[in-house]
N, C-alpha and C positions, 0 to 999 in steps of 0.2 A: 330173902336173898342176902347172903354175906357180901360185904363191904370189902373190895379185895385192892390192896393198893400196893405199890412197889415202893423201894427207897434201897439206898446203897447202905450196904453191912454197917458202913464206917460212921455213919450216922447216929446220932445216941437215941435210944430207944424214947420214945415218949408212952406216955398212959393208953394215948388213943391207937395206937399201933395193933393190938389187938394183939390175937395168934402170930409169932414171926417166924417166919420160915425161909432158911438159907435155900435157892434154889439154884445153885452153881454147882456144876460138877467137883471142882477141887478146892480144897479151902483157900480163904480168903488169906493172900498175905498179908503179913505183921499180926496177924487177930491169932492170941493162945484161946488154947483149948475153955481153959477155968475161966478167960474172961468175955466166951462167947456171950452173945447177949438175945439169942434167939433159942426158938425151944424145940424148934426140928431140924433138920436137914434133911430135906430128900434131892438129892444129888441124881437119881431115877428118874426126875421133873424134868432136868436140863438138857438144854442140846446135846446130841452124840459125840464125841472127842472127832470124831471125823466132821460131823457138820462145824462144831466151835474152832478148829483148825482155819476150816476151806475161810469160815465168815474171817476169822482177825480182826473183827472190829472196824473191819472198811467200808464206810458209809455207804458208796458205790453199789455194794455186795448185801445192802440193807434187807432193800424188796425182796429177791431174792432169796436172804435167809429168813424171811418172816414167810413165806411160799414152804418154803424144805420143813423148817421146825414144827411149823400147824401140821403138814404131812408123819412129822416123824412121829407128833401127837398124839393122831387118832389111831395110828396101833400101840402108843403105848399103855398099857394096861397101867401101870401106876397111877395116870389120870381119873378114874372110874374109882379106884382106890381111896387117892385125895381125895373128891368130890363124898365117898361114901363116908369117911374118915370126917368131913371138916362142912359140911353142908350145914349144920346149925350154928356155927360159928356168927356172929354178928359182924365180928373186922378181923382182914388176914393180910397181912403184910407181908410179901415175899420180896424177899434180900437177897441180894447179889452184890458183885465187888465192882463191874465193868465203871471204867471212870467213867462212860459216855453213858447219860442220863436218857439221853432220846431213844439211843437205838441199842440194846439190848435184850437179852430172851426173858429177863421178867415181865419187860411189858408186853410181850406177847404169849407170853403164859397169862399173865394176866385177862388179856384180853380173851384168848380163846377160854379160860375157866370160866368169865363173865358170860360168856356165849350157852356154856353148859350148864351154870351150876344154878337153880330155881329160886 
């Protein structure tokens, strides 16, 4: 089973980060292109512009958005993708920009790829 861990974009990569993957639908402000420092983006991963609108980040609206995004989830075919793609991987770091460290869609991608990936 791959080691799958989240951390904010703006974080400077370490050795042990493994595979890093931006998993945010629009890029990260202030971050250029040439000085990204991760090696995919799948933007396909992320909440829907309709679900990342309704949430805005309001704590409130947490449970909730962690309920909608697992739903948006399991039809999204890019999951089955990733999973087929990155399953031998040893450690997968998936990046995102939200300042709010608790409660964003990495760690519940996270959590639901734990749930799937062997």
């Amino acid at each position: 089973m791959a080691a799958i861990k989240s951390k904010r974009v703006y974080e400077e990569a370490v050795k042990g980060d493994g595979l890093r993957i931006l998993v945010d639908r629009l890029w990260p402000r202030g971050v250029k292109k040439e000085a990204a420092g991760w090696d995919e983006w799948l933007k396909e991963l992320a909440p829907s512009t309709e679900l990342r609108n309704w949430f805005g980040h309001e704590r409130e609206k947490w449970p909730e958005f962690r309920r909608k995004y697992k739903e948006e989830l399991k039809s999204n075919a890019a999951v089955a993708d990733f999973i087929a793609a990155h399953k031998k991987n040893k450690t997968i770091t998936l990046l995102y920009s939200a300042k709010d460290t608790e409660h964003n869609q990495a760690l519940v991608l996270q959590e639901y790829l734990e749930e799937l990936m062997p």
